[in-house]
N, C-alpha and C positions, 0 to 999 in steps of 0.2 A: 160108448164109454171111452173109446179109446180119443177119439177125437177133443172129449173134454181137458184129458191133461195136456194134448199139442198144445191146446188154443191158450191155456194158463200158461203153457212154460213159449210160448211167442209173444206173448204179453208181457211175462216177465223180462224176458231178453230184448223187446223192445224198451219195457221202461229203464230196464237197466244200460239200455246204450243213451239213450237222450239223458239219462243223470250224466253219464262220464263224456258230454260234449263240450260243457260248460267247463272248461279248467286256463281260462284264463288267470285269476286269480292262484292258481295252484301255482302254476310257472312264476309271477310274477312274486310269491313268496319263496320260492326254490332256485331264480337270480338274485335275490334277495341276500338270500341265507349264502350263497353262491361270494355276492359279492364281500358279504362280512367274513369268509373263509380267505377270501384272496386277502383282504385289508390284514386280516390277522395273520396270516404267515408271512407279509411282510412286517410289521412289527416284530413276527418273532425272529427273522431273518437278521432285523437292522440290531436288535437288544444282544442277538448272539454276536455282531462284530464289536457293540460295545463292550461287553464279556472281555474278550478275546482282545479289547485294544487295554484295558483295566486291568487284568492279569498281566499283560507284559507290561505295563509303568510299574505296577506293583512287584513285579520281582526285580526290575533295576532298581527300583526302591530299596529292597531288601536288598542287594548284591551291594549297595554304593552306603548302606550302613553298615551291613558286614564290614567293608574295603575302610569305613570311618572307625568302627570299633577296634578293627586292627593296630592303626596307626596310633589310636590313643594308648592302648596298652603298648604299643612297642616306646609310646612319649614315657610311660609310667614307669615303666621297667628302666630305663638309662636315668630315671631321677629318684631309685632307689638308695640307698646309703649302705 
């Protein structure tokens, strides 16, 4: 009796290693997915320096209308009556 579950669980443990020899394809989907990680953190690396270059034109934008809206009310104000 005892001999019959060795011989099932050697059987089992051999079928179950010749399944997991075969993993070619595993790897080659997991550099795969590997390399579309790498592609996409540079993308998101370069989008955050355009971020960061858009934010700063954008607030000299803002700073050099402020600096324009001034000068126009200071024109308005000396061509009061």
């Amino acid at each position: 009796m005892k001999i019959r579950p060795m011989a099932l669980a050697a059987i089992a443990s051999s079928a179950l290693l010749m399944g997991c020899t075969n993993t070619t394809a595993l790897q080659q989907s997991v550099n795969d997915l590997s390399a579309k990680v790498d592609a996409l953190s540079n993308d998101v690396s370069m989008m955050k320096n355009d971020v960061g270059e858009t934010k700063d034109t954008s607030k000299m934008a803002h700073e050099e209308a402020k600096r324009a809206n001034k000068r126009i009310d200071n024109m308005a104000q000396s061509y009061t009556k």
